[in-house]
C-alpha positions, 0 to 999 in steps of 0.5 A: 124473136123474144117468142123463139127465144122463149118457146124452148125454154118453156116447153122444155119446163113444162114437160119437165115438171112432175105429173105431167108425164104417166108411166105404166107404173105409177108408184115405187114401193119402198118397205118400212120393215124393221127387219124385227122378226117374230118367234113366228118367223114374220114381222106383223106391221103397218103404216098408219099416217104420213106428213107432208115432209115424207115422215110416216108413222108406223107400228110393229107387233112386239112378240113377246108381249103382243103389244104394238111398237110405233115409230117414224121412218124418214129417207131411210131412217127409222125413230123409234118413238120412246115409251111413257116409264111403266107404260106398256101399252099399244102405242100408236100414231095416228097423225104427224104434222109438218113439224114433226109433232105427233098424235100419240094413243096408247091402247087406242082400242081399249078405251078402258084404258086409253090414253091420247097423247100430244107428243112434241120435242121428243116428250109427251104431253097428255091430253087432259080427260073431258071428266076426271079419271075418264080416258081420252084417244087422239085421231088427227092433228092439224099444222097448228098443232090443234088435236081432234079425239074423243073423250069419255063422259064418266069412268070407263066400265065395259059393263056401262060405257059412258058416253064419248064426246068429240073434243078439241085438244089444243095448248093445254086445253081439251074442248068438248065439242058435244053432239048432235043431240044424242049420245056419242060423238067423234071427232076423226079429222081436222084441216088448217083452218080448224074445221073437224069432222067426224061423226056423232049420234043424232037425238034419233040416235042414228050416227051422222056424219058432221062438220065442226067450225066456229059456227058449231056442229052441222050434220052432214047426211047420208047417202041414203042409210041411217049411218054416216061418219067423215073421217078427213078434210082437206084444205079446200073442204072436201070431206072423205067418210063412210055411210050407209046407202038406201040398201043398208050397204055401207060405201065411201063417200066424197063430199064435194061442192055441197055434194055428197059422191058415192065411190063405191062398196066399203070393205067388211073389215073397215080397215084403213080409213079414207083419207084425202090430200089436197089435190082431192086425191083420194085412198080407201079400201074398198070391196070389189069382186068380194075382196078388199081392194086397196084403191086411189080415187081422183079425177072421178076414176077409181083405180085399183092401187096394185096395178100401179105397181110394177108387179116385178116388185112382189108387193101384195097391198092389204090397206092404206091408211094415208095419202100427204099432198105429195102424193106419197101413199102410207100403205101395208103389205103382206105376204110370204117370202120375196124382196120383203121377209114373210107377215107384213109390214109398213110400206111407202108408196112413191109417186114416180111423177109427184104432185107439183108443189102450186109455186110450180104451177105458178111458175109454169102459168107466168112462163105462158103469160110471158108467151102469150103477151109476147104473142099479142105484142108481136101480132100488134106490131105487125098490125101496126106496120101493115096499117102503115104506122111506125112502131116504137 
């Protein structure tokens, strides 16, 4: 009777989690647009990061000094990240934790100039430089609050770069994490146990992809070419990067189980970097049929991210930046006219059926492992009777 009792209950939990049920359409857009419109009569804009609690990190374009705005959207809610006083720089956000705490660069491609940044409690604190009056650029940052980036070894000249060294930033302390043997190195990705990625230049001088731990940097290899660089980790080590093949064609790669995954051609213009959440979904934009594609990788099939989407929306995806364990997507749009304005802008892409958080599917296991003893209590009962002995 306890079996019966039990069996709705737990069917009807387990068809009411999220994931378990698919859509046609997968994903619901919502639009980040500040609504700041240019003199040019769009906003230009994208998202850039997303943390585990929905905030992401977004950036427009100010018009009249070209320069580039950052700021959180939340539920609806827009935070406009403040300026350093007399800085007017790009401002940028390359990653936010799930409390709330920031990587911050200002001029992030300008490396002459730049500055990386921990912002925390509304204020900033810089990362302090390698070398004295060189510049450092902060590309991730983990739930410790521990900052990967790289830092110049000299004073910045754009007619003699110095060499750049991959660096850990954490309480106050900028960590120089050195090479593989050769020139530069860049530290692009971090998890909670404290293990980077990135990629540096071998003695050979080739760029390799690498991992960081506390046993020092390791080369990851390629798949087959002369170039590789990982670009994020998730909790469980999977690695997502780029690297060149045998043919000299560069692709996104999954470094999976000591393997490394081809998942296909890289788009020409490198935008938006791969990125991987902890359920091994994965975000790239990849070349396919000539065009850059936004796509999302899992399960070992790749799938074009636009038919998602229910095409009613008018939502016309360039790139993608992030994907948090949710399944929530940081991704920009472009196009002209329709339900969002004219140029492009930040775009959040929500899974209608979200990745269950594990206490979900513990729950789900323990209402099974509940039915299935029930099951053998009952199956030995009756064994019990038919042998003739008396149950309890």
């Amino acid at each position: 009777m306890l079996v019966k009792r039990l069996l709705p209950f737990l069917l009807i939990s387990a068809f009411a989690l999220p994931g378990v049920a698919q859509a046609q359409y997968q994903y619901t857009p919502v639009s980040l647009a500040t609504g700041i419109i240019s003199l040019y009569g769009a906003e230009y804009g994208s998202a850039t990061t997303i943390n585990n609690n929905g905030t992401v990190g977004v950036v427009y374009r100010i018009e009249e000094t070209w320069y580039d705005q950052a700021y959180t959207w939340k539920n609806g809610q827009f935070s406009f990240i403040p300026r350093i006083q007399g800085k007017i720089y790009n401002h940028y956000i390359t990653g936010i934790n799930d409390a709330g705490n920031m990587a911050v660069n200002f001029n992030m491609f300008d490396t002459t100039t730049g500055q990386g940044h921990f912002f925390t409690h509304n204020d900033y604190l810089k990362v302090p430089d390698l070398v004295y009056q060189a510049t450092t650029r902060v590309n991730a940052i983990n739930n410790n609050d521990m900052v990967v980036g790289d830092g110049g070894m000299g004073f910045d000249d754009w007619s003699n770069p110095p060499p750049r060294h991959a660096f850990i930033y954490q309480n106050g302390t900028s960590t120089d994490l050195g090479t593989l043997g050769g020139k530069d190195s860049y530290a692009m990705g971090v998890n909670d146990a404290g293990t980077v990625v990135g990629g540096s230049h071998t003695t050979a001088g080739a760029m390799r992809a690498f991992t960081y731990d506390a046993t020092g940097m390791h080369e990851m290899g390629t798949l087959g070419g002369a170039y590789s660089m990982a670009h994020d980790i998730n909790e469980h080590g999977d690695i997502v990067g780029v690297s060149d093949t045998a043919d000299g064609v560069r692709h996104v790669f999954l470094y999976s189980g000591g393997t490394m995954h081809d998942l296909g051609v890289w788009n020409d213009y490198q935008w938006g970097k791969p990125d991987i959440n902890d359920s091994g979904q994965v975000v790239t934009i990849l070349k396919i049929n000539g065009v850059a594609t936004p796509v999302l990788y899992q399960n070992g099939t790749t799938t074009v991210l636009s038919t998602l989407i229910d095409p009613a929306a008018g939502v016309d995806l360039m790139r993608v930046d992030a994907i948090n364990d949710h399944g929530q997507i940081a991704a920009t749009a472009c196009g002209q006219g329709g339900a969002y304005g004219e140029g492009c802008w930040g775009m959040l892409l929500n899974p209608l059926n979200p990745v269950p958080e594990p206490a979900t599917w513990g729950m789900l296991g323990a209402g099974l492992g509940v039915l299935a003893y029930c099951g053998r209590r009952r199956s030995k009962q009756a064994g019990g009777q038919s042998d003739g002995t008396a149950s309890a």
